[in-house]
C-alpha positions as CSV (number, residue, x, y, z in Angstrom):
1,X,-28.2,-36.4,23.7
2,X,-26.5,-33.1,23.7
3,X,-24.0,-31.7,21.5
4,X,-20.7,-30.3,22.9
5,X,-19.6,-27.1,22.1
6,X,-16.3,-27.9,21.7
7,X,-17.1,-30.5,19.0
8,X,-14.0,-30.6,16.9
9,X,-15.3,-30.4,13.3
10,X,-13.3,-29.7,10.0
11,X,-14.7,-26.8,9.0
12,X,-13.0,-25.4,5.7
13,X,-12.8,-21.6,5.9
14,X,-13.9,-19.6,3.0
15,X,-12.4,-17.4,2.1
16,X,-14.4,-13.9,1.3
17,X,-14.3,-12.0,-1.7
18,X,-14.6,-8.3,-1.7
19,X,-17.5,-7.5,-3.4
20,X,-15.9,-3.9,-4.2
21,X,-12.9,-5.7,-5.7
22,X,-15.1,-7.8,-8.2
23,X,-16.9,-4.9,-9.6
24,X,-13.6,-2.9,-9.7
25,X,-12.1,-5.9,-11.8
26,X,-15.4,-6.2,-13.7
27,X,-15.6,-2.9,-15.4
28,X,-11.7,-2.7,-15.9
29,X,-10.9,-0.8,-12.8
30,X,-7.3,-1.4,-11.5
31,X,-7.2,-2.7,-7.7
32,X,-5.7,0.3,-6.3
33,X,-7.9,2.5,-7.0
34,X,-9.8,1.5,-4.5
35,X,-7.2,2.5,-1.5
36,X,-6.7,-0.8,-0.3
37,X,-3.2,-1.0,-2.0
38,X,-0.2,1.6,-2.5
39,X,0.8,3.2,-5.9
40,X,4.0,4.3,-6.4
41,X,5.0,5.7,-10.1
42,X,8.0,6.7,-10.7
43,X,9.5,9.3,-13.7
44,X,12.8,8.0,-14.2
45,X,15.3,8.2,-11.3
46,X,14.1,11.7,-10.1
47,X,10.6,11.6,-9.0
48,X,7.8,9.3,-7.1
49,X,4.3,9.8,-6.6
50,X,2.9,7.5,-3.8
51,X,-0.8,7.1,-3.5
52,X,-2.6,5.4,-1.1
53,X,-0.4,6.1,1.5
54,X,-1.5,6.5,5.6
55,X,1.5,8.6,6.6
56,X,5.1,9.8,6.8
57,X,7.0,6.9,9.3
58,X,10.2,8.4,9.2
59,X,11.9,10.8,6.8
60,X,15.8,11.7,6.2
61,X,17.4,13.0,2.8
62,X,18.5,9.0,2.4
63,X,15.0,7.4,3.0
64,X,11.3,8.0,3.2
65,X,9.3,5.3,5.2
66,X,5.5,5.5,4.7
67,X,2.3,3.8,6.5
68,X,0.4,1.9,4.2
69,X,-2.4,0.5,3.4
70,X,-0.7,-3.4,3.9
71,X,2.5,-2.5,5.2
72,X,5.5,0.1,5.1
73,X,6.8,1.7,2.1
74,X,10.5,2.5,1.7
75,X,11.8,4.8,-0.8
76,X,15.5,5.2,-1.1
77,X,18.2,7.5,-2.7
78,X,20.2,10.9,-2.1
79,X,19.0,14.1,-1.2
80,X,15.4,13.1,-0.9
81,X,12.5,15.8,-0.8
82,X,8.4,15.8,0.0
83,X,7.8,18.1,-2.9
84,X,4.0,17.8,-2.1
85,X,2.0,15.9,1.0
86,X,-1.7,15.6,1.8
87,X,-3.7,12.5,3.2
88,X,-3.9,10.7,0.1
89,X,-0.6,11.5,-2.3
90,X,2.8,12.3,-1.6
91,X,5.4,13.5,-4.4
92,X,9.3,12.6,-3.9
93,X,12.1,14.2,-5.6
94,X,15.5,13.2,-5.6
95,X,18.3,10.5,-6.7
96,X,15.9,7.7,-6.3
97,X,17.5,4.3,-6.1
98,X,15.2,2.1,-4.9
99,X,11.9,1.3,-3.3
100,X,10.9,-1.5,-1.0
101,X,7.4,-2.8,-0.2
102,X,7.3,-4.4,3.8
């Protein structure tokens, strides 16, 4: 007898661990320093440091929208600035009122 291909059998997925993330956790790591996830820290209402971040979306003196690594980052406020940019960090300054993860 042969078997069909399109046998419908429960299969239950698995789901996969990241080995990286494991070891990361293991040894007291924190997740994001692995560049799967954004960090944003802030210093009160005037700055932002974004790591982690895959590019500059849009920009306007009201709102800064970043790539990331799951989704877009929104930061908020008046008279926004990109102090400093490079492929891994950016540093915001401004009235900083809020920041949104998408």
């Amino acid at each position: 007898m042969k078997k069909n291909l399109n046998d419908k059998r429960k299969h239950k997925k698995r789901r996969r661990r990241d080995p990286a993330a494991g070891a990361m956790l293991a040894v007291g790591l924190p997740m994001e320093t692995d560049g799967s996830t954004a960090k944003v820290t802030m210093l009160g209402h005037r700055l932002a440091l974004i790591e982690n971040h895959r590019g500059v979306y849009a920009y306007t003196e009201k709102g800064i929208t970043l790539t990331g690594p799951e989704g877009m980052l929104s930061v908020y406020g008046k008279d926004l600035e990109i102090r400093e940019l490079d492929r891994e960090q950016m540093l915001v300054e401004g009235y900083i009122t809020g920041v949104t993860y998408e």
